[in-house]
N, C-alpha and C positions, 0 to 999 in steps of 0.2 A: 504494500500500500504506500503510494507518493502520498506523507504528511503535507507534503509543502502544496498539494491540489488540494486538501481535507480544507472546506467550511467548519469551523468545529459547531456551528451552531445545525448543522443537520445533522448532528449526531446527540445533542445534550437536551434537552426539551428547554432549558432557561433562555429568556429572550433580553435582553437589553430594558431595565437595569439591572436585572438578576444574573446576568453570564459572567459570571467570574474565571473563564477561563479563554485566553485570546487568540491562543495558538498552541497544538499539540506540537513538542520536539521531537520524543522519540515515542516509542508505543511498539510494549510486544504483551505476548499473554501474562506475563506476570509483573513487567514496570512498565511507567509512565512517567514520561516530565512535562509540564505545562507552562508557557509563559502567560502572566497576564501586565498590565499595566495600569497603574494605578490611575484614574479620571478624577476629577476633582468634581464630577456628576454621581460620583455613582454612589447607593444609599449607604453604604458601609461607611462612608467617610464623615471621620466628625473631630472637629479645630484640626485638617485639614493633616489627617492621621487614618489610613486603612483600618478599621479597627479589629476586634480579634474574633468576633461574628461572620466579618467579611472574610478572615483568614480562615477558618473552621468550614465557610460554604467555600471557599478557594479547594479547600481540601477533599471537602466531599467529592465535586464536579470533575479534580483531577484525578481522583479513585473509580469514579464509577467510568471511566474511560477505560479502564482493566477489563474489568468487568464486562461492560457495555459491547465490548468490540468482540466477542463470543455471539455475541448477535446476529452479525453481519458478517456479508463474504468481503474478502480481502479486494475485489473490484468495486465495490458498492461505496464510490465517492462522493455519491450526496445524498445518503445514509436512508436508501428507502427501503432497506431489508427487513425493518423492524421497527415497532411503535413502543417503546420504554417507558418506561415509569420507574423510577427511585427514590429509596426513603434512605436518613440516616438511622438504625435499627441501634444503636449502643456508641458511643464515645467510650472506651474502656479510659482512656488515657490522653492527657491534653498537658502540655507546656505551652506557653507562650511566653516567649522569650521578651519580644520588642514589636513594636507594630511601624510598618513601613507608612513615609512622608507619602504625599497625593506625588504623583509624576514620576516614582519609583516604580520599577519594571522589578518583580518577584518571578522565582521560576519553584515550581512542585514537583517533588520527587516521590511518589507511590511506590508502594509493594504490596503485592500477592501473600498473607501469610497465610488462609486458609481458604477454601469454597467447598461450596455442596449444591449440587442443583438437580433441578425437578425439571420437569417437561416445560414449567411455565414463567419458572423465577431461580433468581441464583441468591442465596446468603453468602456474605464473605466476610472475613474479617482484613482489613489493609492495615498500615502503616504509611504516615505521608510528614514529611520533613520539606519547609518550605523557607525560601534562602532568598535572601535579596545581597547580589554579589555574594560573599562569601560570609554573609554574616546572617544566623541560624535564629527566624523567626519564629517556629511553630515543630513542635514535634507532636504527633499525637498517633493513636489507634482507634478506628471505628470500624463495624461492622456497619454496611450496606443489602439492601435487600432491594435487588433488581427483577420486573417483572416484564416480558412481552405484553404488548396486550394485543396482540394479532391474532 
């Protein structure tokens, strides 16, 4: 799959002000890294600071791209293989280090630590560490519970 053709909004159900994710880097069945860029529009931001709600749904939208992408065939670049729905189902585990200025570019790093899935939905549990340059914003652990509804 060419990432660099991937809309990432035909793959995520969230639309503008809710996408918190602006571009997929890399993407295989078990990691993920996502760039987003901080907007001084968008509802997360407050005295002019991403805050740690809009980190935690940064997190989510770059997990369930793990996930998510088990849906769809490897040609499917404007994401019509499949109608998704996602919830976050458990936070086991959250740090938040520091929260990134408005116009700061953050990049997410996902992992795969478990799944189970059924004919119509997948449970997982991930881990996702979120980095603006080299300095370590959010570490955290959730499980997601992804469902086709096709």
């Amino acid at each position: 799959m060419d990432l660099d053709k991937i809309d990432v909004s035909d793959f995520l159900p969230h639309r503008p002000p809710f996408l918190m994710v602006d571009k997929v880097l890399t993407l295989s069945d078990e990691e993920v890294s996502t760039l987003f860029k901080i907007k001084k529009d968008s509802i997360f931001v407050e005295d002019n600071y991403f805050n740690e709600l809009g980190l935690v749904e940064n997190a989510a939208q770059t997990c369930s791209s793990i996930v998510g992408k088990s849906f769809f065939n490897d040609d499917d670049i404007k994401g019509e293989g499949a109608n998704l729905i996602g919830f976050i189902s458990a936070i086991k585990k959250i740090t938040v280090f520091s929260c990134p200025k408005v116009g700061s570019t953050i990049i997410s790093n996902a992992k795969l630590t478990s799944r189970y899935d059924t004919t119509n939905y997948s449970i997982c549990s991930l881990e996702c560490n979120i980095y603006e340059e080299s300095v370590q914003l959010l570490s955290c652990e959730m499980n997601l519970v992804i469902k086709d509804l096709k």
